[in-house]
C-alpha positions in Angstrom: 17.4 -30.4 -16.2 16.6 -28.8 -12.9 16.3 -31.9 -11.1 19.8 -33.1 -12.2 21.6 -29.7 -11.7 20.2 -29.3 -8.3 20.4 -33.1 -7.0 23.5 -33.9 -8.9 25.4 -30.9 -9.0 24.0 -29.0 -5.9 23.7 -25.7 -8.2 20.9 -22.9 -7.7 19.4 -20.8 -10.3 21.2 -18.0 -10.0 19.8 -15.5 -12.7 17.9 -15.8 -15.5 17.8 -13.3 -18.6 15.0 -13.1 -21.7 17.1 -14.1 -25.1 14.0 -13.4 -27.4 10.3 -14.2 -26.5 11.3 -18.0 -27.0 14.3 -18.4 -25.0 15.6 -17.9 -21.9 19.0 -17.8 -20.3 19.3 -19.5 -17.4 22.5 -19.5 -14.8 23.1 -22.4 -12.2 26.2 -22.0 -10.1 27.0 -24.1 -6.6 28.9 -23.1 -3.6 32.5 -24.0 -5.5 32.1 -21.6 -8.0 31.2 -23.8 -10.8 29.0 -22.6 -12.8 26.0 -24.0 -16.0 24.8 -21.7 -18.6 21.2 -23.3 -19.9 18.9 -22.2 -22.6 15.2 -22.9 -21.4 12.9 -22.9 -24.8 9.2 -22.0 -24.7 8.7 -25.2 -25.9 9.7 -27.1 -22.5 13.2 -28.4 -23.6 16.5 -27.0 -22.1 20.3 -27.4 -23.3 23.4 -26.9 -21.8 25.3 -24.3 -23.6 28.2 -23.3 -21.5 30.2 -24.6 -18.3 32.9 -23.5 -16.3 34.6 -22.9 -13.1 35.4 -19.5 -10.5 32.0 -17.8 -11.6 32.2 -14.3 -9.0 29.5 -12.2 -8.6 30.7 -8.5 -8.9 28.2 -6.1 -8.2 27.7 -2.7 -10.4 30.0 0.0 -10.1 29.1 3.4 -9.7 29.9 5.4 -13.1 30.1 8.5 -11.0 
């Protein structure tokens, strides 16, 4: 799955997020703004669970 999004798709790993002790959430976006939501199980498979386009980055605002 990395090979592909990276060769094929030109995406990085963007960030990555801990599901359950299992799982991992992985997001792969390129330079257009598309972006791959990826599942990364414990047990060495991956799947593609969500796609799209215009992904921005926002950073945190300030609650003060």
């Amino acid at each position: 799955m990395t090979e592909r999004l990276t060769t094929r798709h030109g995406a990085t790993l963007t960030s990555t997020g801990l599901r359950n002790p299992e799982e991992v959430v992985e997001l792969w976006t390129d330079a257009q703004g598309d972006w791959t939501m990826v599942i990364a199980y414990a047990s060495g498979t991956s799947c593609i669970v969500a796609m799209g386009e215009h992904w921005a980055t926002r950073l945190p605002q300030d609650p003060a």
